[in-house]
C-alpha positions in Angstrom: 144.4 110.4 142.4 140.9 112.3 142.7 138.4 110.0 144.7 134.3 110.4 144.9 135.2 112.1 148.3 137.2 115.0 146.2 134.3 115.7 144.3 132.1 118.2 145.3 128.3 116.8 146.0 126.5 118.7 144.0 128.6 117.6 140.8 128.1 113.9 141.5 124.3 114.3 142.7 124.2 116.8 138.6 125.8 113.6 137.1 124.3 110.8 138.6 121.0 112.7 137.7 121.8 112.8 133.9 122.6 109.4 133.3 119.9 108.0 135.0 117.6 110.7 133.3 119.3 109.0 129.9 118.8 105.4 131.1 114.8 105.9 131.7 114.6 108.2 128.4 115.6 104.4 126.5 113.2 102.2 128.7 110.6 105.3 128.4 111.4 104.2 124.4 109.1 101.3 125.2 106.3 103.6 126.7 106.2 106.4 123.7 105.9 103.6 121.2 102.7 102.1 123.0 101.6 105.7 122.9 102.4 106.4 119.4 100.7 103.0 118.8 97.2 104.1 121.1 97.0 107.1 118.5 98.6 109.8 122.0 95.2 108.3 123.7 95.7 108.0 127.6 92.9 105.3 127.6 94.8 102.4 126.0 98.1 103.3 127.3 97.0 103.5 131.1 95.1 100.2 130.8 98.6 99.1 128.8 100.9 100.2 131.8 98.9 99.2 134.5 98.4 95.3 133.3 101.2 93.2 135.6 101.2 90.4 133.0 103.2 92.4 130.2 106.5 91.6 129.9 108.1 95.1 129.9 106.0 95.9 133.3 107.3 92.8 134.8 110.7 93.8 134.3 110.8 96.8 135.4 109.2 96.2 138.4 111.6 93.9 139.0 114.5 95.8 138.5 112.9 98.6 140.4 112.9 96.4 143.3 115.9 94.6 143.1 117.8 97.7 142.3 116.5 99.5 145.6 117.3 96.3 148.2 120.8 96.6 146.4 121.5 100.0 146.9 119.6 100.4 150.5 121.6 97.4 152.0 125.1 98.8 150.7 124.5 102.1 152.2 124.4 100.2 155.7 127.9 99.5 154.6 128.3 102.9 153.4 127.3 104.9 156.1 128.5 108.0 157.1 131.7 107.8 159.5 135.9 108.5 159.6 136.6 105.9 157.3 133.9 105.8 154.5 133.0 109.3 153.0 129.3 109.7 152.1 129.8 110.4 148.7 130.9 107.1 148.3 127.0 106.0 148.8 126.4 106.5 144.9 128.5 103.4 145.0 125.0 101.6 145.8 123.7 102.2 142.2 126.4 100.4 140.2 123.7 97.5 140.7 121.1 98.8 139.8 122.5 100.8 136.2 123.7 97.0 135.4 120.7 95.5 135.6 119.4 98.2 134.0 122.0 97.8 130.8 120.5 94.2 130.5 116.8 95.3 130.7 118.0 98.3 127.9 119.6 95.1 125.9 117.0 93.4 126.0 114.5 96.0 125.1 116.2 97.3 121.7 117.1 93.4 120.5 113.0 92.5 120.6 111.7 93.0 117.3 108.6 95.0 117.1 105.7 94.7 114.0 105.8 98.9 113.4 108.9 100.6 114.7 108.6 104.2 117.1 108.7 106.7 114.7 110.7 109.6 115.7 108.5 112.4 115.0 109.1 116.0 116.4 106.1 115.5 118.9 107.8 112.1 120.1 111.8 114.2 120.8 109.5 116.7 122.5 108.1 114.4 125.4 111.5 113.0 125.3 112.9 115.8 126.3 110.1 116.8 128.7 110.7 112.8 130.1 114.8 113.4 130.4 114.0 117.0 132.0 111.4 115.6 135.0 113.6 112.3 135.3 116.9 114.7 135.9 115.1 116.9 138.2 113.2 114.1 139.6 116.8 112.3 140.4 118.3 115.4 141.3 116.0 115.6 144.4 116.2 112.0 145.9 119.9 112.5 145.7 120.0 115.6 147.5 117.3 114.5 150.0 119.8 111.3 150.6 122.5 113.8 151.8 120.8 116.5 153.6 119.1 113.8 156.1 121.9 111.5 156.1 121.4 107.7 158.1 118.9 105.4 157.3 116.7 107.5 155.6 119.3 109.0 153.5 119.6 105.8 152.4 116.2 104.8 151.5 116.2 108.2 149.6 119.4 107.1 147.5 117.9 103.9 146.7 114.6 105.4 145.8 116.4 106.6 142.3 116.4 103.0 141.3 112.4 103.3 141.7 112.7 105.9 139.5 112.1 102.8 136.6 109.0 101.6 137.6 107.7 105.4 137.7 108.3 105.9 134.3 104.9 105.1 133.1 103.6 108.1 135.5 107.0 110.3 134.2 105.8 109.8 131.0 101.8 111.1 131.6 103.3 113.9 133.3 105.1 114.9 130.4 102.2 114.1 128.5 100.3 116.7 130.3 102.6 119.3 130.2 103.2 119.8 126.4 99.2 118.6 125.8 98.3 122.4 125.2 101.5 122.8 123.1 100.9 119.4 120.8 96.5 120.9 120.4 98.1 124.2 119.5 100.1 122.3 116.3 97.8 120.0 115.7 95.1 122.9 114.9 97.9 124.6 112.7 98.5 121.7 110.9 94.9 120.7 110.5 94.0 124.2 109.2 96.8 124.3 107.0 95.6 121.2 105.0 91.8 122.5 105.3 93.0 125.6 104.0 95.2 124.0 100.8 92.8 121.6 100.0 89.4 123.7 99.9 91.7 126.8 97.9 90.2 127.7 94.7 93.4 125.3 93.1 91.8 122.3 94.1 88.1 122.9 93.3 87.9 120.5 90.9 89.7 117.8 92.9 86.9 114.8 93.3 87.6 114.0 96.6 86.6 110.0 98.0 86.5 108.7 101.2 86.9 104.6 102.0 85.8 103.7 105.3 85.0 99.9 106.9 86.3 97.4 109.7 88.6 95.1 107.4 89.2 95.6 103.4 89.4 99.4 103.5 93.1 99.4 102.5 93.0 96.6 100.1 89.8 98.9 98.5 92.1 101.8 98.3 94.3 100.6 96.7 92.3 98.8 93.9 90.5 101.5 93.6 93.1 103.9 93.3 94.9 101.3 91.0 91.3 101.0 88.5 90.8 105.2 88.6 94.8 105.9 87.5 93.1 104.5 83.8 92.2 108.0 83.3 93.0 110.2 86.4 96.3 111.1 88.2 95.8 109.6 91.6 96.8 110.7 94.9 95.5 107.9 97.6 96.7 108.4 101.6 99.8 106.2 102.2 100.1 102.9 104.2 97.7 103.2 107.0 97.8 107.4 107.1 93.9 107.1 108.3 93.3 110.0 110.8 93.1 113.5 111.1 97.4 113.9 111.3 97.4 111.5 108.5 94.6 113.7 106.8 97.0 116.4 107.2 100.2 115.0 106.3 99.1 114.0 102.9 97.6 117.1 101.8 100.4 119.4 103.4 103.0 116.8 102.2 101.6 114.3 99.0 98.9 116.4 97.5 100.0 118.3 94.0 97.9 120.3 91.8 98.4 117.9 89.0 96.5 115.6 91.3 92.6 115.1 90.0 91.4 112.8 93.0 92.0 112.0 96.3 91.3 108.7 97.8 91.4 108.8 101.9 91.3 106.0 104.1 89.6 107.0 107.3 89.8 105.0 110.6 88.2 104.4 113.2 88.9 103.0 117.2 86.6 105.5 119.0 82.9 107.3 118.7 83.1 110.4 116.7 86.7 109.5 114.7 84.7 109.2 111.3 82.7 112.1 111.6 85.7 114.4 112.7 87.6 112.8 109.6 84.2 114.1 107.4 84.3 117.1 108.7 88.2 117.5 107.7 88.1 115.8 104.5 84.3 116.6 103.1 84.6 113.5 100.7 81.9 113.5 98.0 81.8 110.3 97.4 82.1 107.5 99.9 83.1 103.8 99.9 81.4 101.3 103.3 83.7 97.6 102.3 82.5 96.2 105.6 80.9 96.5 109.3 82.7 94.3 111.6 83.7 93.2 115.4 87.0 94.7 114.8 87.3 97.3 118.0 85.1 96.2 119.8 86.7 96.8 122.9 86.5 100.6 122.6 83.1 100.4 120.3 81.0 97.9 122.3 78.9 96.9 119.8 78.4 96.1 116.7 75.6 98.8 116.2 77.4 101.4 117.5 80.6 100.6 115.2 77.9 100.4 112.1 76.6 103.8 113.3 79.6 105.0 113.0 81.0 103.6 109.8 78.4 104.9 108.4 78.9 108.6 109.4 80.5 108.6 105.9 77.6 108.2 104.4 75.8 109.8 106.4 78.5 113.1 105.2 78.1 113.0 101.4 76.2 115.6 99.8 73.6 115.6 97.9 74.8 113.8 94.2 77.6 112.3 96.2 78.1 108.8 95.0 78.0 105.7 97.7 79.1 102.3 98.0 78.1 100.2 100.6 79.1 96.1 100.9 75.5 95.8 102.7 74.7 91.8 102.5 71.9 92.2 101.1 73.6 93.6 97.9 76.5 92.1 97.9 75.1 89.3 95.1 74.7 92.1 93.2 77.8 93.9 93.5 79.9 90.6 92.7 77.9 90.3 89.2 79.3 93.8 88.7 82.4 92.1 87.6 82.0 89.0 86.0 84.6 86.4 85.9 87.6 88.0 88.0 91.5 86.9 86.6 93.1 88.2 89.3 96.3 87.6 91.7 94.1 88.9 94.6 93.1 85.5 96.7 89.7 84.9 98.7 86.6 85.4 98.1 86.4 88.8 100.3 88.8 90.2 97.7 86.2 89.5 95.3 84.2 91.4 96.9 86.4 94.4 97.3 87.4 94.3 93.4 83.6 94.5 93.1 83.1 97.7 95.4 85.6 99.1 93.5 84.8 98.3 90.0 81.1 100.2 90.6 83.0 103.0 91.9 85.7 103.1 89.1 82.2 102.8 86.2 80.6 105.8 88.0 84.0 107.8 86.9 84.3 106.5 83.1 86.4 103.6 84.1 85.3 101.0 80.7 84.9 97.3 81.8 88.2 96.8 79.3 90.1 98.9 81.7 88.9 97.4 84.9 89.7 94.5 83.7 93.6 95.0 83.0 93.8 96.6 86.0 92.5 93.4 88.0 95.0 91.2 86.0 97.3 93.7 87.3 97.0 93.8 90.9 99.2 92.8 93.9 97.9 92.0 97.5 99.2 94.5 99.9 101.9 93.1 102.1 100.7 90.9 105.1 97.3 90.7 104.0 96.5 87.1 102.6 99.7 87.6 100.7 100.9 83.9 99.3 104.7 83.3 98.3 105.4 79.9 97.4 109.4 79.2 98.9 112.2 77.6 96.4 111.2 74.3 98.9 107.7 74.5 97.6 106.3 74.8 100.8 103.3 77.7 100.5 102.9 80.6 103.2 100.0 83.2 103.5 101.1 85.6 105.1 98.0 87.4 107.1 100.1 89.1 109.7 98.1 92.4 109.5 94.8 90.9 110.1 93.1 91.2 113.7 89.3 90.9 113.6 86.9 87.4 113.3 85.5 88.0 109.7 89.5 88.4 108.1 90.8 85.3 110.1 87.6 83.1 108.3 88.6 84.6 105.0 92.1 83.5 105.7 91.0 80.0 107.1 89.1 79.5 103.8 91.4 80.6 101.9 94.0 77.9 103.3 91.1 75.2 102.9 91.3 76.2 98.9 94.9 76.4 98.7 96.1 73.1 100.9 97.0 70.4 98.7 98.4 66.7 99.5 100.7 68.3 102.3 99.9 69.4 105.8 98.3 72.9 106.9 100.3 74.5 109.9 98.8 77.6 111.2 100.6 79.9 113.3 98.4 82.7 115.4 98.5 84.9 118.3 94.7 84.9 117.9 92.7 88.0 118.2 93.0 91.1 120.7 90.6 94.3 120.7 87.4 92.2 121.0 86.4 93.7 124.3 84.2 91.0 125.9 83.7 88.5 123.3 87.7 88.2 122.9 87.4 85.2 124.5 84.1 83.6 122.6 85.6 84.8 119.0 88.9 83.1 120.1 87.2 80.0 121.2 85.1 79.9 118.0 88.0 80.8 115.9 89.7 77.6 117.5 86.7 75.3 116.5 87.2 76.5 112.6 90.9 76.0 112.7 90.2 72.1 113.9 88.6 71.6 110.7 91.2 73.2 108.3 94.3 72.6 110.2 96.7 69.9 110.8 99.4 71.4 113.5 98.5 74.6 115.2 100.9 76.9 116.5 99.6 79.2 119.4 101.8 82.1 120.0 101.9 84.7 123.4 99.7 83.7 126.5 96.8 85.8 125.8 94.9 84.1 124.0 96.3 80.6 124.6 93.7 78.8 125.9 90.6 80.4 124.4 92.6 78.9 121.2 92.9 75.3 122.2 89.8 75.3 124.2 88.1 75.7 120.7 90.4 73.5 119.0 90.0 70.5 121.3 85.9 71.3 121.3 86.5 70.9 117.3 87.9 67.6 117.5 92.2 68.4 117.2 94.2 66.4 118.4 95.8 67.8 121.4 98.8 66.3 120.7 99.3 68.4 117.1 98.8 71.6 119.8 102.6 73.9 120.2 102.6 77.4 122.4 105.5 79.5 121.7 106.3 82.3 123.8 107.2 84.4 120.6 107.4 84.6 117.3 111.2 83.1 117.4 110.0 80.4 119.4 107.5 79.5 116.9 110.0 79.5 114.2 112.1 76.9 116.0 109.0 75.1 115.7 107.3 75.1 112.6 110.9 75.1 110.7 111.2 71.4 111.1 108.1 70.2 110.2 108.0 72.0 107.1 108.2 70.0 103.7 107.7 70.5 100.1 104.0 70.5 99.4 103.1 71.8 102.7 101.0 75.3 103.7 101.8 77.8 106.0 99.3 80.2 107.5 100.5 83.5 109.6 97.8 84.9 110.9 98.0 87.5 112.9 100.6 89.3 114.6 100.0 90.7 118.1 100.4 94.5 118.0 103.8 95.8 119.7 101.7 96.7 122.8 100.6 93.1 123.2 104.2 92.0 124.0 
C-alpha cells in the first residue's frame, strides 16, 4: 500500500498547493463580492478588510492562527528521523483544511442582500487569486523541505497563514489584470458611445435622472408616464454607472427605442460628470440633494455640486427638473389630487417631478393620470403588503440615508392603526462623521412613532438607543439581534393581527 513517504515531494508539495489555492479561491468569494460591491474601488475595500470588528476578518484571523499553532506543534512530532518520513509533515494541515471546511460552511449558508455576480472580470481575478495562492503555497512548502527542522516547520505552517493574506492575494491580483480590465472597459465604453451617437439613434431623446434618494422610484414613474406615447428603454435595476451605461446600450437599447431614461449614480467627485460626458442627456431630472454618502462626499455642498453636474451638462433647450425646496409647492400642484398605490408624501413629490417632465413631452393630464393609478412601488422601497394575519409590513430594506428613513417613519405614523408599531433597523452606514449624530437623531424620531424597536448588527447599536432613550422609550421595549434571523425569532412572537411592521434598512453585504 503506497504511503506519503512513496510519493515523490514535489507531487504532494503540486497537490497540497491546489487545494489550498481552491480553498482560499471560496473564502476570497467573500472578498470579490465586497469589491464588486465598492464598484472595483480599492478605497472602500481596504478600509473593509482592514476593520478587526467584521465578522469574516475575525474568522479568518482566527483560523489563520489556530491553523499555524496546529500544524507547527505536530511537526515537533513529525520531525525528520528513521521512523517518521518528512513527507508525512503535510499531516500538520488536516487541522487547519477542517477548520477551514467550517469557515467555507459558514460563509456560503449566510444570506447576503445582492448576491456576487459572476461576471467575466470577477473568473478573471479568480483565476489570477487561484494562480498566486498555488504559487504562493508552492513556495512555503518547498522552503519547509529544503531547510528542514524547526524552521521547515514554521515554513509548513505558514500555508495556513496563507487565509488571513487573502485580502492582500486578492489586491495583488487586482493589480495585475488592472491594465487588462481599463483596456475593456475603454472598448466597451466606446462601443456604446459609438452605437448610441450613430446616425440610427439621432433622434433618440435621451434623459438623465440623477439625486441622493428617489432617483429609481423617478425612473420608473417616469418611464411608466412617457410609454403613453413613446417606446421606452429605461437602465435596469440599479444599472447607474459608466459599465451600466454601457451594458444597456450594447445590450437593451433597440432602434425601435424613442427614449432613453438613465439613472446615473454617484459615491465619489467627478462620477456624474463622467456619466454626462458618456451619456450627453438632453434633458435632466435633480429628485433630491441629500446626506446619503457622505462618507466619501464630505459634505453636503460638495454632494449638491455634484448632483448637479447634470444640470450643469444639458445643452442649451435641454429641459430640467429640479426638486429645489423652494419649488417644490409648486411642483406638487402640478398634479392635483394624486390616486395612487405609491405611499408617502416624498412619492408625491417624485410623481410630481415626473408629471412636469412627462407634459414637456405631450404626456395629457388624462394619461398621467391612469398611469398614477397604475403604479407599483419598486421592491423594498416603502413597499406595504398586508399578511393573511392582517398584520402590515413596509418593507424599506433598500433605503440607507436620513431624509428616506423620516419618510418611512411618517409613513408608519399614517399607516399604524389600534395595533402596535415594531420597527426593525440596522440604522444607517455611509454617513462619514455624522453616522453617529443622524443615528442618534434617527433614534429620538423612532421614540415617538414606535412601540418595540428592534436594533439589528453592533454598528450602530447604541447611537440607536442612545436616541431612543433621549426620546422618552422605554428601555425595556429595546431588542439587539445579532442578525437579521435573530430578529426574526424576535419580532415573530409579538406580532398580531392589527399590528405594523417597519424594515428599514438592510445593512449592505459588506457591513456583515
Amino acid at each position: 500500500m503506497l504511503g506519503l513517504d512513496t510519493i515523490p515531494h514535489f507531487v504532494l508539495a503540486v497537490i497540497v498547493s491546489a487545494i489550498n489555492a481552491v480553498f482560499l479561491c471560496l473564502v476570497a468569494t467573500k472578498l470579490i463580492h465586497v469589491l464588486q460591491l465598492s464598484g472595483y474601488r480599492l478605497r472602500p475595500y481596504i478600509t473593509w478588510a482592514i476593520d478587526i470588528r467584521q465578522k469574516f476578518i475575525i474568522r479568518i484571523l482566527a483560523l489563520a492562527l489556530l491553523g499555524f499553532g496546529s500544524t507547527f506543534i505536530l511537526q515537533l512530532f513529525l520531525a525528520d528521523g528513521a521512523y517518521v518520513p518528512r513527507e508525512w509533515r503535510y499531516l500538520g494541515l488536516i487541522f487547519y483544511f477542517a477548520l477551514g471546511t467550517i469557515l467555507v460552511t459558514w460563509l456560503f449558508r449566510t444570506p447576503v442582500k445582492v448576491p456576487l455576480r459572476l461576471t467575466p472580470r470577477v473568473w478573471r481575478l479568480f483565476t489570477v487569486f487561484f494562480l498566486l495562492s498555488t504559487v504562493l503555497t508552492y513556495l512555503l512548502a518547498w522552503w519547509a523541505f529544503a531547510v528542514g527542522g524547526v524552521w521547515g516547520g514554521a515554513g509548513l505552517a505558514s500555508v495556513s497563514l496563507l487565509v488571513y493574506a487573502s485580502p492582500i492575494i486578492l489586491l495583488f491580483a487586482y493589480f495585475i489584470l488592472e491594465p487588462l480590465e481599463l483596456l475593456i472597459k475603454q472598448f466597451y465604453l466606446w462601443k456604446a458611445k459609438r452605437k448610441l451617437f450613430s446616425p440610427q439613434y439621432k433622434d433618440l431623446i435621451r434623459i438623465g435622472i440623477t439625486g441622493s434618494y428617489g432617483k429609481t422610484s423617478c425612473k420608473n414613474i417616469l418611464a411608466a408616464m412617457l410609454s403613453k406615447k413613446y417606446n421606452v428603454l429605461m437602465s435596469p435595476a440599479s444599472f447607474n454607472t459608466p459599465m451600466g451605461f454601457a451594458r444597456t446600450v450594447n445590450n437593451e437599447l433597440k432602434p425601435e427605442h424613442q427614449v432613453l431614461i438613465m439613472e446615473m449614480g454617484m459615491r465619489y467627485k467627478g462620477d456624474i460628470k463622467t456619466m454626462a460626458k458618456l451619456f450627453k442627456p438632453q434633458h435632466g431630472m435633480l429628485t433630491s440633494i441629500g446626506s446619503a454618502h457622505l462618507e466619501t462626499m464630505k459634505t453636503l455642498e460638495a454632494i449638491r455640486n455634484e448632483k448637479y453636474e447634470l444640470i450643469n451638462a444639458l445643452p442649451e433647450g435641454g429641459f430640467k427638473v429640479t426638486n429645489d425646496a423652494s419649488e417644490s409647492e409648486r411642483k406638487t400642484g402640478n398634479v392635483g389630487k394624486i390616486e395612487t398605490n405609491l405611499l408617502g408624501e416624498h412619492n408625491k413629490r417624485n410623481i410630481a417631478l415626473c408629471t412636469e417632465m412627462a407634459l414637456k413631452f405631450g404626456i395629457t393630464q388624462k394619461q398621467i393620470a391612469e398611469t398614477i393609478k397604475e403604479l407599483k412601488p419598486v421592491p423594498h422601497r416603502l413597499e406595504v403588503t398586508k399578511t393573511e394575519h392582517g398584520i402590515t409590513i413596509i418593507d424599506d430594506s433598500y433605503n440607507s440615508c436620513p431624509e428616506g428613513c423620516l419618510a418611512a417613519l411618517e409613513l408608519l405614523g399614517s399607516l399604524k392603526g389600534k395595533g402596535q408599531a415594531i420597527i426593525l433597523t440596522p440604522g444607517m452606514v455611509e454617513l462619514g462623521k455624522r453616522a453617529d449624530e443622524e443615528n442618534f437623531k434617527f433614534g429620538v424620531r423612532m421614540s415617538a412613532v414606535a412601540d418595540k424597536v428592534i436594533i439589528v448588527n453592533e454598528i450602530n447599536k447604541q447611537q440607536i438607543s442612545d436616541g431612543l432613550l433621549a426620546g422618552g422609550f422605554l428601555e425595556a421595549n429595546i431588542f439587539f439581534a445579532k442578525n437579521l434571523e435573530a430578529a426574526k425569532e424576535i419580532y415573530a412572537p409579538m406580532l398580531k393581527s392589527g399590528d405594523t411592521l417597519l424594515i428599514e434598512n438592510d445593512l449592505p453585504d459588506n457591513y456583515v
